[in-house]
C-alpha positions in Angstrom: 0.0 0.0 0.0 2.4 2.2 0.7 4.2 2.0 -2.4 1.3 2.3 -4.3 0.9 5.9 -2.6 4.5 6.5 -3.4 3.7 6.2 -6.8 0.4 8.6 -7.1 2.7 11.3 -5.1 5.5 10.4 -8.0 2.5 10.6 -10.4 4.8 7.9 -12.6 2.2 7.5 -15.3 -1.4 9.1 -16.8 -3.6 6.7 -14.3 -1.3 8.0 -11.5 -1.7 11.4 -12.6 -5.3 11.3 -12.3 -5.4 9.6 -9.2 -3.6 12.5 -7.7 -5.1 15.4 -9.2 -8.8 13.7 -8.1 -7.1 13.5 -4.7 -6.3 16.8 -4.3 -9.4 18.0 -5.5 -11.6 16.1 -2.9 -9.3 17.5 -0.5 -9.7 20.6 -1.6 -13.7 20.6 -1.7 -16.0 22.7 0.6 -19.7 22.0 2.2 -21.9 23.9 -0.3 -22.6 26.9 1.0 -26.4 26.1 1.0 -26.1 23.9 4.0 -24.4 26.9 6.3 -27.7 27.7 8.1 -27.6 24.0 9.4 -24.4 24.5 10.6 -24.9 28.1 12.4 -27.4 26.3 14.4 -25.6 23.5 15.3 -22.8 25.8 16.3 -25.2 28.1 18.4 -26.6 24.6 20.4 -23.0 23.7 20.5 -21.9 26.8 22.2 -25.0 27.0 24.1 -24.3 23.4 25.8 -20.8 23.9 26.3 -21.6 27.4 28.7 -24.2 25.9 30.5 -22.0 22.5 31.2 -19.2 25.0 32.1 -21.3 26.9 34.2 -22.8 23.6 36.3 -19.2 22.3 36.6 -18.4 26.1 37.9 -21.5 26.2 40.8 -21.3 22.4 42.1 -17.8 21.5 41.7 -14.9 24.2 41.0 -16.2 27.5 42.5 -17.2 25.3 45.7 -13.6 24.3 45.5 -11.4 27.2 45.5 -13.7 28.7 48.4 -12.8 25.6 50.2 -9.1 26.5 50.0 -9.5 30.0 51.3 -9.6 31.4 54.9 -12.4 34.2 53.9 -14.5 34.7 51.0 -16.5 37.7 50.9 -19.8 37.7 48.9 -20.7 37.5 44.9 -17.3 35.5 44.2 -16.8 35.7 40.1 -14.8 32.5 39.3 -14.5 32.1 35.1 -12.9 28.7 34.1 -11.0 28.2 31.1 -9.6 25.2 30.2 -7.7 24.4 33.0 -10.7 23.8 35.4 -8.9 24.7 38.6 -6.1 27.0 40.2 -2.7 25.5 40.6 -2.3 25.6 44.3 1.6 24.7 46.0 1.5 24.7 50.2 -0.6 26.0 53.2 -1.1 29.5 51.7 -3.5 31.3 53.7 -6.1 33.0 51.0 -8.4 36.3 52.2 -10.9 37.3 48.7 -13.3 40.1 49.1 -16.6 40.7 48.3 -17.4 40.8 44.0 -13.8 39.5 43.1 -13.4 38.2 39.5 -10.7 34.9 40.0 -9.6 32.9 36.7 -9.3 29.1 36.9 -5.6 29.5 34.8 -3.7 31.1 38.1 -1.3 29.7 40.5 -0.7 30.9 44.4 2.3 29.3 45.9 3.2 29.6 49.3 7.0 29.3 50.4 7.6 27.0 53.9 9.7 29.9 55.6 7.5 31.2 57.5 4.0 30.4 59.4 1.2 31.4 57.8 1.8 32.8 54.2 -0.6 35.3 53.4 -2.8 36.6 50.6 -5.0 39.2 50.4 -7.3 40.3 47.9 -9.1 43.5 48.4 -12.9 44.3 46.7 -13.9 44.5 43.5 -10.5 43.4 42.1 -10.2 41.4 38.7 -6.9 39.2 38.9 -6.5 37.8 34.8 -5.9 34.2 33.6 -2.2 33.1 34.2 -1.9 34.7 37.3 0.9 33.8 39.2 1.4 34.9 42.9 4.3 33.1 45.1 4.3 34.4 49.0 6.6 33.6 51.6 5.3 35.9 54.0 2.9 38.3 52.7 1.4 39.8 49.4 -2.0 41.9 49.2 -3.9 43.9 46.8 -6.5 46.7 47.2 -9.6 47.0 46.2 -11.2 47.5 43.0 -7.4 46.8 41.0 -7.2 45.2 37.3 -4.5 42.6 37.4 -4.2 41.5 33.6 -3.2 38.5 32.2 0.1 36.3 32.8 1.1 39.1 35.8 3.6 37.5 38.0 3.8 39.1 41.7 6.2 37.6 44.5 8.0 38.5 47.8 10.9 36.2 47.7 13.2 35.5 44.6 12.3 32.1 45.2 15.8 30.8 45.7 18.9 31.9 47.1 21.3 33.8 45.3 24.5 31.8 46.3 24.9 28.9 43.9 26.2 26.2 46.8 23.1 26.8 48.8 20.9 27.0 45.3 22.3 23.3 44.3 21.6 22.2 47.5 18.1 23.2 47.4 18.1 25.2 50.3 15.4 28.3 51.0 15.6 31.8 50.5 16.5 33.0 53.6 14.1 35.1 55.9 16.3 38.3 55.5 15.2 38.3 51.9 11.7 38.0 52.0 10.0 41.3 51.8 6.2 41.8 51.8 4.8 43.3 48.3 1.7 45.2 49.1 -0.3 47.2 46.0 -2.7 49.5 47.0 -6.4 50.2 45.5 -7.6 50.9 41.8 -4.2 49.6 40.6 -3.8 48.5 37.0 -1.0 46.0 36.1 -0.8 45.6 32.1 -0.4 42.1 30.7 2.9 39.9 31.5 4.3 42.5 34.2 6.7 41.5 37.0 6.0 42.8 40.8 9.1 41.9 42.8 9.8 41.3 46.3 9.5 44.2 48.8 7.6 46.3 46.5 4.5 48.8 47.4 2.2 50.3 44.4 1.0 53.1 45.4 -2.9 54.4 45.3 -4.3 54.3 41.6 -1.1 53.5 39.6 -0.6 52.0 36.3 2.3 49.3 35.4 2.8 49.2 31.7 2.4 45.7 29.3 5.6 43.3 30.2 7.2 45.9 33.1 9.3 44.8 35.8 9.1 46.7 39.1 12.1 46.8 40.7 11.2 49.9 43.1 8.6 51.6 45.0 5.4 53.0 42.9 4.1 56.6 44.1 0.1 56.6 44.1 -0.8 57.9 40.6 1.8 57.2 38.5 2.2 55.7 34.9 5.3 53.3 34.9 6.8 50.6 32.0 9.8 49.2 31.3 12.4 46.5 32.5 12.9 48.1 34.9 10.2 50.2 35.0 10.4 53.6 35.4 7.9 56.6 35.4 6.4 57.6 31.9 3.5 59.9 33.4 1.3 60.8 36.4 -2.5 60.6 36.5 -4.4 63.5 38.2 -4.7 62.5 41.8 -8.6 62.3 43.5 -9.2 61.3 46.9 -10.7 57.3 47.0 -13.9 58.3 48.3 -14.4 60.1 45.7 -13.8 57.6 42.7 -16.2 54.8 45.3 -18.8 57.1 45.3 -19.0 57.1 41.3 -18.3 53.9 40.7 -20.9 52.7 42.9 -23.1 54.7 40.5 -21.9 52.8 37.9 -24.0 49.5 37.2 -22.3 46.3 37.1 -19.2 47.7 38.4 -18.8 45.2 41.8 -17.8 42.8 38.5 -15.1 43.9 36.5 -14.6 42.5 32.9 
């Protein structure tokens, strides 16, 4: 059999040479475009089934889940799931969600042995985007109503020491290096950023797409870059302020 394919794609003679141009004309041929309608339906029950199957798996078994795994979950809990059904979750990490916070099933939370109870806090209203990743030693937390985009990475340890003997070993950082990271409300971190150990964000400030913070944030200001540094500053208004309109605003206890 197989040389007889051998010689079609060799096209040796005229009965070959059909054989290969009908072939690649079958291969090439579309559903007639008459039948589309059919189709757009069966799509629509497709998609239809798929969302509600996703959404029962959410309510009985995954969103049930990840509440299980947290010390305190306020009210109206958003959890999406994407393909990867559930978070990726590494030690005793001690998890604090508020109330209307929007959680992705692609994230990871890892929690370092160092020290007792490695915490997490998560303020209200805040989105935090698929591929989340969030490694704490000791402590990280973020404000309320923040936008945490997609694949952010935030830490407060480098993860492993800096020495090489004591890194081939497989030794811990050690508790000198661990440094809290604490980012305060209505904080925006663009897509693929890097929040490093020992870091504060101040009050409303934006991290640029793929940035790497390195140093303090001052509330209000526009930062990007590896390592980031300030590109602008946002006109500063007092928090209760922006609550007061944003509780105005309908649908906003959900961000999207």
């Amino acid at each position: 059999m197989g040389k007889f394919f051998t010689k079609i794609r060799r096209r040796e003679n005229w009965f070959y040479e059909f054989l290969y141009v009908t072939f690649f004309r079958l291969r090439r041929m579309n559903m007639p475009g008459v039948f589309l309608p059919f189709y757009r339906a069966i799509s629509l029950l497709r998609q239809v089934l798929i969302d509600f199957l996703r959404r029962l798996g959410t309510f009985f078994y995954y969103e049930p889940m990840l509440r299980s795994r947290c010390r305190r979950v306020g009210s109206g809990l958003n959890y999406v799931k994407l393909r990867q059904g559930f978070p990726y979750f590494h030690g005793d990490i001690q998890l604090f969600i508020g109330d209307n916070v929007t959680v992705h099933s692609r994230s990871s939370f890892s929690a370092a042995s160092l020290f007792d109870k490695p915490s997490l806090y998560i303020g209200d209203r805040t989105y935090l985007g698929p591929g989340l990743s969030i490694g704490v030693a000791k402590q990280v937390s973020i404000g309320a109503s923040c936008f945490i985009s997609t694949n952010v990475n935030i830490t407060d340890n480098d993860g492993h020491p800096l020495d090489p003997i004591k890194r081939a070993e497989g030794k811990s950082v050690a508790e000198k290096d661990v440094l809290p990271v604490k980012i305060g409300d209505y904080v925006w971190i663009g897509e693929g950023s890097s929040i490093l150990k020992g870091i504060t964000i101040g009050e409303g400030a934006v991290v640029g797409t793929k940035s790497v913070v390195v140093r303090d944030i001052e509330p209000f200001t526009v930062v990007a870059g590896n390592p980031a540094v300030v590109i602008g500053r946002i006109p500063q208004r007092r928090a209760a302020d922006v609550s007061d309109e944003l509780e105005q605003v309908e649908g906003v206890s959900r961000p999207v």
